[in-house]
C-alpha positions in Angstrom: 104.9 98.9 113.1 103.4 96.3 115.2 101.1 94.9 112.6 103.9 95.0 110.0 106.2 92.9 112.6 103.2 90.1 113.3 102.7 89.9 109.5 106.8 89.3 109.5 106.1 86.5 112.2 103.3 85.0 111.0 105.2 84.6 107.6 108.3 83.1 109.1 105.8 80.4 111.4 104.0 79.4 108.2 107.1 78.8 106.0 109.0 77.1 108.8 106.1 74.8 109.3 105.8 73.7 106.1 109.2 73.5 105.3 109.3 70.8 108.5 106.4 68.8 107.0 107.8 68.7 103.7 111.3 67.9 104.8 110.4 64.6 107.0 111.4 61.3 105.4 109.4 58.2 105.6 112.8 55.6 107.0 112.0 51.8 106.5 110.1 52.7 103.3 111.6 51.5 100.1 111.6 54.9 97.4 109.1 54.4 95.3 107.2 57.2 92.6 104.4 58.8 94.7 101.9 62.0 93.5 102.6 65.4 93.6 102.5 66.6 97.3 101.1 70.2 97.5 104.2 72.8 97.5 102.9 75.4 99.6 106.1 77.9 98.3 105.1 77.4 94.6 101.6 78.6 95.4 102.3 81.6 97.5 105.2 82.7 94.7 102.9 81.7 92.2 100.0 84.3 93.1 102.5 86.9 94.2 105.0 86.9 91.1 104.0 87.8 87.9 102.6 85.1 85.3 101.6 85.2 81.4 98.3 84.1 82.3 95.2 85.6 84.8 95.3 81.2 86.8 92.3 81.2 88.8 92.0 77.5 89.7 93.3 74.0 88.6 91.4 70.3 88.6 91.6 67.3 87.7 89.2 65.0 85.2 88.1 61.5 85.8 91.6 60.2 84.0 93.7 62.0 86.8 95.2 64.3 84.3 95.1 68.5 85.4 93.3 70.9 84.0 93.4 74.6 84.5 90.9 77.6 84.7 93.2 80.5 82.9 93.0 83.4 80.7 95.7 83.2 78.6 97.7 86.4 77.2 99.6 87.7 74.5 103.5 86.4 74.4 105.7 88.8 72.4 109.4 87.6 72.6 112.3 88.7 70.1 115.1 86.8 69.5 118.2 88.0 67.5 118.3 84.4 65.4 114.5 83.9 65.2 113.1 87.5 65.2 109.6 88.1 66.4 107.5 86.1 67.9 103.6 86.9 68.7 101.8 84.5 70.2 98.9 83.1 73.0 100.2 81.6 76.4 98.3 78.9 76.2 100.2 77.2 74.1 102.4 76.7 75.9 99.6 74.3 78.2 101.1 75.4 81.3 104.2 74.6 81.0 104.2 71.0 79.3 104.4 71.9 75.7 107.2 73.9 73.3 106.2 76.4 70.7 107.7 77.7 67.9 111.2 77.3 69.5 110.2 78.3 72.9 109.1 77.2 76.7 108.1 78.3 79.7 110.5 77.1 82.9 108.3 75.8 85.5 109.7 74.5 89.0 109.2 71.6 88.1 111.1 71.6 85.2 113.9 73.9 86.9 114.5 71.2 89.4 114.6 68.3 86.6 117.0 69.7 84.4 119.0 71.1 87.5 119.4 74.6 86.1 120.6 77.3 88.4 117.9 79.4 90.4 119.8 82.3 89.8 119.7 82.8 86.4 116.4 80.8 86.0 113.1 81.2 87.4 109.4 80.0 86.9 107.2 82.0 84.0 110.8 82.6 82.3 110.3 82.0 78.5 113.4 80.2 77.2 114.8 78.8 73.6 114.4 75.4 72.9 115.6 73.4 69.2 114.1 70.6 67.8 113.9 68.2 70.2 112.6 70.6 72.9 115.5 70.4 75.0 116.9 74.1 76.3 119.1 75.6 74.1 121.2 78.1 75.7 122.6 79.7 72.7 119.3 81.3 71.9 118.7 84.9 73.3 115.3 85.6 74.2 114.1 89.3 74.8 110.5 88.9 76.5 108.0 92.1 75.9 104.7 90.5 76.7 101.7 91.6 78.2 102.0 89.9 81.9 99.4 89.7 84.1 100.9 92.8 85.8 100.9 94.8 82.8 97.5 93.5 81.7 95.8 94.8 84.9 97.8 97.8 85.3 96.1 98.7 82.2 92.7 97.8 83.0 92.9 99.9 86.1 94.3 103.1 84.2 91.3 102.2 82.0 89.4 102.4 84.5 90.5 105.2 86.0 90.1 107.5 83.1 86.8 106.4 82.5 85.7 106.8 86.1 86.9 110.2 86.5 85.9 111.2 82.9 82.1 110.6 83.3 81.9 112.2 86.4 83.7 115.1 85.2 80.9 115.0 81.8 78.4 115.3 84.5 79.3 118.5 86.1 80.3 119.9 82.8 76.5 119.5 82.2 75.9 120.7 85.3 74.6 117.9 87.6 76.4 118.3 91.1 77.0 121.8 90.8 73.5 123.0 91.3 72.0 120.2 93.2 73.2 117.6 95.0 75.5 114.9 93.5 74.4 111.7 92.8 75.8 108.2 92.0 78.9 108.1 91.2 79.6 111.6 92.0 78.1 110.8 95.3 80.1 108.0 96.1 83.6 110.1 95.0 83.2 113.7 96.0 83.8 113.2 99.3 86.9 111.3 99.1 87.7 114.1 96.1 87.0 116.4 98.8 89.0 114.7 102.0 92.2 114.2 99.5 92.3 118.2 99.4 90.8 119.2 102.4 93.2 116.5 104.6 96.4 116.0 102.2 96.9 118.8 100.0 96.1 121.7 101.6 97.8 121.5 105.3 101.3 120.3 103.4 101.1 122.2 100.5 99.4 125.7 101.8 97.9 127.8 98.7 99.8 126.0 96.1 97.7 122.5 96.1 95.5 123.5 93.8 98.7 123.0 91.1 99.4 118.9 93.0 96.0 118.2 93.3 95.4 116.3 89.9 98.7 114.3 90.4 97.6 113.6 93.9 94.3 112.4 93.3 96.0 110.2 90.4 98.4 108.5 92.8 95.9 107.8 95.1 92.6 106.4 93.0 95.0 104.9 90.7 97.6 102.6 94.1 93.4 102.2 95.1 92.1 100.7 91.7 95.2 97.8 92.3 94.7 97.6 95.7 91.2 96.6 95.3 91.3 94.7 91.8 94.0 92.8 93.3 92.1 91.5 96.4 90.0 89.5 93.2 91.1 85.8 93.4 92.7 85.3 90.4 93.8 88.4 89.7 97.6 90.0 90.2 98.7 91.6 93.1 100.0 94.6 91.3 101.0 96.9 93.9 102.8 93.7 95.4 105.3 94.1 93.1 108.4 95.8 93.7 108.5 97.1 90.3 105.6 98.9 89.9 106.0 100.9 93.0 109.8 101.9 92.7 108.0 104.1 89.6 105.8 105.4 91.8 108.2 106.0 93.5 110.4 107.7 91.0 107.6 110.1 89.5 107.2 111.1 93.1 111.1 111.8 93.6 110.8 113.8 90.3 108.1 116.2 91.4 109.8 116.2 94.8 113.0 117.9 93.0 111.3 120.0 90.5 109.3 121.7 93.4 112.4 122.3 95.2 114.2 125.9 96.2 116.9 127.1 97.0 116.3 127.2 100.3 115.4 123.8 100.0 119.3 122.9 99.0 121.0 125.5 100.9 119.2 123.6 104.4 121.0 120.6 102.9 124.3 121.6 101.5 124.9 124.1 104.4 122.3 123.2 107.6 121.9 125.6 110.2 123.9 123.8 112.7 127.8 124.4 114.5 130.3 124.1 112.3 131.7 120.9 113.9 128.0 119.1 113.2 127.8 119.5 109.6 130.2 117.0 108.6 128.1 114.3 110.2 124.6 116.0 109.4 125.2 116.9 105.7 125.4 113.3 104.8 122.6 112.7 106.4 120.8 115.5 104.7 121.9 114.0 101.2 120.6 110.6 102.3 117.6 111.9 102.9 117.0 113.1 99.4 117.1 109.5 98.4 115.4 107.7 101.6 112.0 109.0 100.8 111.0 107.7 97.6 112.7 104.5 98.9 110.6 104.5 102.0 107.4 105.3 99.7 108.4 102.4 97.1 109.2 99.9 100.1 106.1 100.9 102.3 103.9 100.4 99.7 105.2 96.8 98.6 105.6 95.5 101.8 102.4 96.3 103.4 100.5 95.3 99.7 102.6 91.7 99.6 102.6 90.7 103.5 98.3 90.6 103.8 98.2 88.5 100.0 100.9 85.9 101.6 99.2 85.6 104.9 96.0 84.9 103.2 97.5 81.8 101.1 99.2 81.0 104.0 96.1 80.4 105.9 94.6 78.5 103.2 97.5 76.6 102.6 97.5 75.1 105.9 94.4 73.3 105.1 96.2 71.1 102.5 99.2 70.9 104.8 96.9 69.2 107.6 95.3 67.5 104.7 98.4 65.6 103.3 99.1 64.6 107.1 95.2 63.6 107.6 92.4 64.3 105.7 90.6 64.8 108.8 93.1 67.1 110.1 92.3 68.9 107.0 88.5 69.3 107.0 88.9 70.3 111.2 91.0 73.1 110.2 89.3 74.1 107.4 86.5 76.5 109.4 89.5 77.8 111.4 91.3 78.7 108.6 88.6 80.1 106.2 87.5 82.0 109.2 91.3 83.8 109.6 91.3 84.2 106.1 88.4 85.9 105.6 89.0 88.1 108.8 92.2 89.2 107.3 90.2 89.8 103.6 88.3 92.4 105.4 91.5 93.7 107.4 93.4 94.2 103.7 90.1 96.1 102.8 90.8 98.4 104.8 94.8 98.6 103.7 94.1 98.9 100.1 92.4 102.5 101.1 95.2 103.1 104.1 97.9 102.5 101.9 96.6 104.5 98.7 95.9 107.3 101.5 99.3 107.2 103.1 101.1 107.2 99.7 99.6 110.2 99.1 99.9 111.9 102.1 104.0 111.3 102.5 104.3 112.5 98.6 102.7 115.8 99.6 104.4 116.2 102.9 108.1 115.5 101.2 106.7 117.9 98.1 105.5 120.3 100.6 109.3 120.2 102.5 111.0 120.7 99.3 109.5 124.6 98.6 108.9 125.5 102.2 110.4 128.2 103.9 110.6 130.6 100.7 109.9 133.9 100.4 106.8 133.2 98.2 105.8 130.8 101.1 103.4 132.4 103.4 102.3 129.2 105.1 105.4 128.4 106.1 105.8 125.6 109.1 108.4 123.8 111.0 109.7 120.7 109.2 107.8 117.4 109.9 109.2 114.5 111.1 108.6 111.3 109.6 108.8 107.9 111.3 
């Protein structure tokens, strides 16, 4: 709780302060075109939304104009008066170019032709005609293979592969009869404290039938916790989307594993008669506040370390436009925060797979508890 509230702060400070330097006017000065100034909010909602390219870092040649360091990835968009459409991000080159009837918004290009920020955002692939000017008669339907998707799939690859090779290796018998090594080394003993310290005190004798999906959740929330601490890479489990379906698979095993004694403690709880008017809709809420506090735990603690770290990096071009030596004398400050907090989300990547995992089995473990068939039955957890 505390850290989660100094994250909050530290967030708010940033954004205020750069907010201020952007804001202040230069009076007495006659308007005149200028460069770029860094946009500190474009950066941070740049790395932590999604994108149709893996950006790692931009520069700029001898002639002034900006280059890019990007993978680009496939665009797939269907239109109902142009059909399909398969092609490569890049052309789009970032932004500054139409193709074959389409363009990518940028906030640049948002703010230019004054469109409204509620129905148009950055990355969104809009029609265009001839002339390359929007064209708001043109549907687009966008399927393509985001950054997001791109490295969710990567890390399911991985995954599989992972788990399947060790599992070839004690099929042919190495681990079982001596001692593990690599690999198996490396992941037995978290195998080994995901069962020993999750599924068997909340789930009693039956964890040996949640143990796969268990381990699942958890190596596959701590693949894209740690991919996504790559520079350049997306910040998958920072996105709201992926773990509201988390979230969701988790509310579906929750209800499939529930009893009857499960729904009678919610439709009638053992309580006075005059109590269960007020405690019955809290029951009911309750069926629906855990997978929300699993989806939102997840995504806030995943999102709050990523923006902290651009925000500390960002400050060095803040001082910078203000000074350049203000810049380079906050530099070693700031790189030292900002790797500080690198090693501090280290440790979050495998906290937050590990809590994930725990609260699914503990709310599983509540939903068939108390049964007949229960013989490790124990008083109901509370969960702050």
């Amino acid at each position: 709780m505390v850290v989660g509230r100094v994250k909050c702060l530290l967030v708010a400070i940033f954004s205020l302060f750069s907010y201020t330097i952007f804001a202040q006017g230069q009076p007495g000065k006659t308007e005149q075109p200028k460069k770029r100034s860094f946009d500190a909010n474009e950066v941070i909602f740049g790395h932590v939304l999604d994108a149709h390219e893996f950006h790692f870092f931009s520069y700029k040649d001898d002639n002034g104009k900006e280059h890019a360091a990007i993978i680009p990835l496939p665009v797939i968009l269907y239109s109902p008066q142009k059909g399909f459409s398969i092609f490569m991000s890049s052309k789009f080159h970032l932004g500054e170019e139409s193709y074959k009837g389409y363009s990518i918004l940028t906030d640049e290009k948002i703010k230019e032709l004054k469109l409204n920020p509620k129905k148009y955002h950055a990355g969104q692939v809009v029609g265009v005609n001839d002339n390359g000017e929007l064209d708001t008669t043109i549907e687009v339907y966008d399927f393509s293979l985001t950054r997001n998707v791109v490295q969710m799939i990567l890390a399911l690859a991985l995954l599989v592969w992972i788990m399947l090779s060790i599992a070839k290796k004690y099929n042919n018998g190495e681990g079982v009869h001596s001692a593990p090594r690599g690999a198996q080394s490396l992941l037995e003993p978290v195998i080994n404290f995901v069962k020993d310290e999750v599924a068997k005190p909340n789930l009693g004798h039956r964890y040996q039938k949640y143990l796969p999906y268990l381990l699942t959740i958890f190596f596959f929330i701590l693949i894209n916790n740690l991919v996504g601490l790559i520079p350049g890479t997306a910040n998958v489990t920072g996105n709201i989307a992926f773990t509201m379906v988390l979230a969701l698979i988790s509310f579906i095993v929750i209800l499939f594993s529930s009893n009857k004694h499960y729904w009678g403690h919610i439709i009638n709880p053992p309580v006075p008669i005059g109590v269960k008017p007020i405690l019955i809709p809290v029951e009911i809420l309750g069926i629906f506040t855990k997978p929300f506090a699993l989806m939102i735990r997840l995504f806030a603690n995943m999102i709050a370390g990523h923006i902290i770290i651009i925000c500390l990096i960002s400050l060095i071009f803040i001082f910078g436009a203000m000074s350049k030596g203000m810049g380079w004398g906050f530099s070693p400050l700031s790189i030292a925060f900002v790797i500080f907090i690198y090693f501090i989300e280290i440790l979050v990547a495998f906290l937050q797979a590990y809590i994930f995992t725990n609260l699914t089995a503990v709310f599983v473990g509540q939903a068939f508890e108390g049964s007949h068939d229960d013989p490790d039955h124990h008083e109901d957890i509370a969960i702050v």
